[in-house]
C-alpha positions as a LaTeX table, in Angstrom:
\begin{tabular}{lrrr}
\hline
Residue & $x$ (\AA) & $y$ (\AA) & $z$ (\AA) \\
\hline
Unk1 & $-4.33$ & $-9.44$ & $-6.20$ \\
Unk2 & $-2.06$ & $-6.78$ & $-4.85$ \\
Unk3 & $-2.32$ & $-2.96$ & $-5.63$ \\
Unk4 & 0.95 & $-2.08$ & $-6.89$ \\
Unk5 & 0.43 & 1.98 & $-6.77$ \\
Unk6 & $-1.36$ & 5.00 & $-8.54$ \\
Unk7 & $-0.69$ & 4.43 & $-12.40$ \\
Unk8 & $-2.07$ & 7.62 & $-14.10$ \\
Unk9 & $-4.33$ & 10.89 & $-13.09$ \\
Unk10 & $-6.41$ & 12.12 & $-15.83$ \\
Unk11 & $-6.84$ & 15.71 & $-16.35$ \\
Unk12 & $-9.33$ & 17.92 & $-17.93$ \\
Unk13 & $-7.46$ & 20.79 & $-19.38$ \\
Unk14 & $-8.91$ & 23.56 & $-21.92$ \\
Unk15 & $-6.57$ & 23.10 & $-24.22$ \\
Unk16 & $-3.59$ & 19.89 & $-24.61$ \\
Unk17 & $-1.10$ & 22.42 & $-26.24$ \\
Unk18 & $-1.42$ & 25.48 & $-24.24$ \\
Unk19 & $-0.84$ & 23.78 & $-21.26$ \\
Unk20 & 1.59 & 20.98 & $-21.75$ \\
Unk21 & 4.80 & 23.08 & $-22.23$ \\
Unk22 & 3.89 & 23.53 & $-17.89$ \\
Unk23 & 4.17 & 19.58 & $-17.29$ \\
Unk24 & 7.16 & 19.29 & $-19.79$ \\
Unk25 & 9.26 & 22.78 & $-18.20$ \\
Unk26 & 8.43 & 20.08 & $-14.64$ \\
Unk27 & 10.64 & 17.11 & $-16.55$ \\
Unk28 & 7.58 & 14.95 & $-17.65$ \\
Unk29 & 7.93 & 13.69 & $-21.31$ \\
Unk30 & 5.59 & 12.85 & $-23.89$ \\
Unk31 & 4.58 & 8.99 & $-24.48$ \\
Unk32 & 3.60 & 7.88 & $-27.69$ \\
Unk33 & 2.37 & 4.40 & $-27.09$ \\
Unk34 & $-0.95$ & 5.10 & $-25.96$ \\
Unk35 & $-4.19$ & 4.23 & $-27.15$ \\
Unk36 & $-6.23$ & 6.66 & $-28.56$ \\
Unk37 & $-9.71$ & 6.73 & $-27.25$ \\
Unk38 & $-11.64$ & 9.24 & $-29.45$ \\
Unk39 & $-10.63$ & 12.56 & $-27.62$ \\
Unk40 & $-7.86$ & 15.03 & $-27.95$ \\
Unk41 & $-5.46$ & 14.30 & $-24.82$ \\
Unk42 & $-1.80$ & 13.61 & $-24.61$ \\
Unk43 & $-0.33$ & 11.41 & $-21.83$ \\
Unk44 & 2.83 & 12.39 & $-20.15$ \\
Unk45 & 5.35 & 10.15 & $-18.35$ \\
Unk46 & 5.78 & 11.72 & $-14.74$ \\
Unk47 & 8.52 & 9.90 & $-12.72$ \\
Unk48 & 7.07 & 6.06 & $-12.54$ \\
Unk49 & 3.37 & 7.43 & $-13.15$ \\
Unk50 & 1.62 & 9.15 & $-15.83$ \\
Unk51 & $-0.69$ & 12.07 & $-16.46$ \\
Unk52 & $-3.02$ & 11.89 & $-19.13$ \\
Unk53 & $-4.49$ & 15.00 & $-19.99$ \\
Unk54 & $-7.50$ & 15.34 & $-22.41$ \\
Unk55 & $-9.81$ & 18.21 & $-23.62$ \\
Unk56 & $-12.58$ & 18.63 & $-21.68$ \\
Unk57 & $-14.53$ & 21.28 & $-19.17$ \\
Unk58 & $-13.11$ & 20.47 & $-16.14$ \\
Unk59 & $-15.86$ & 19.58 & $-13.32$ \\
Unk60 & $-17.39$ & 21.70 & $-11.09$ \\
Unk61 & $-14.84$ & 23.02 & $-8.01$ \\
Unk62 & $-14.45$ & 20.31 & $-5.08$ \\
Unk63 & $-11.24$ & 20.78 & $-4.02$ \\
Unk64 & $-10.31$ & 17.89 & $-6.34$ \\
Unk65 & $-6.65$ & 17.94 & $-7.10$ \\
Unk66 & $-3.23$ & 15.89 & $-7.24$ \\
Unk67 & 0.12 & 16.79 & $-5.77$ \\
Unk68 & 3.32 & 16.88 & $-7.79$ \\
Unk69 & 6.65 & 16.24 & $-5.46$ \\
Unk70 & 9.79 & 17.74 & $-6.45$ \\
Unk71 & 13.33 & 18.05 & $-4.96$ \\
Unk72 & 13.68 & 21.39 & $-5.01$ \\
Unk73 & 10.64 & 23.48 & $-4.72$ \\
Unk74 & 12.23 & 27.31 & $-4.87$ \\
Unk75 & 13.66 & 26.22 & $-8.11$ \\
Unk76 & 10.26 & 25.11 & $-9.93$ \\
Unk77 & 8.99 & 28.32 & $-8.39$ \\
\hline
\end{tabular}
């Protein structure tokens, strides 16, 4: 077996809708041939790895994040 790379993050978000228009103004796009697994979530494709985000309370504060690179930072800014 050989690890080929990070596939997805999951994240808890409030709300799908009121956040997605965020990870879509970034470039990701929607993906429509994932399973659903009983929760509202969408999963976005982000370069050659995807973010699923779902409805839930997000977890107590740990410092838990993920980093998005871009080519041009001032621009997303």
């Amino acid at each position: 077996m050989a690890l080929l790379g990070l596939h997805h993050v999951q994240v808890n978000v409030p709300s799908v809708e009121a956040v997605v228009s965020f990870y879509e103004m970034l470039g990701m796009t929607r993906r429509t041939d994932r399973p659903d697994i009983g929760v509202d979530g969408l999963w976005l494709d982000a370069g050659s790895q995807q973010i699923h985000l779902i409805e839930a309370a997000a977890p107590p504060d740990l410092g838990q994040h993920f980093a998005l690179e871009v080519d041009d930072l001032d621009a997303v800014i």
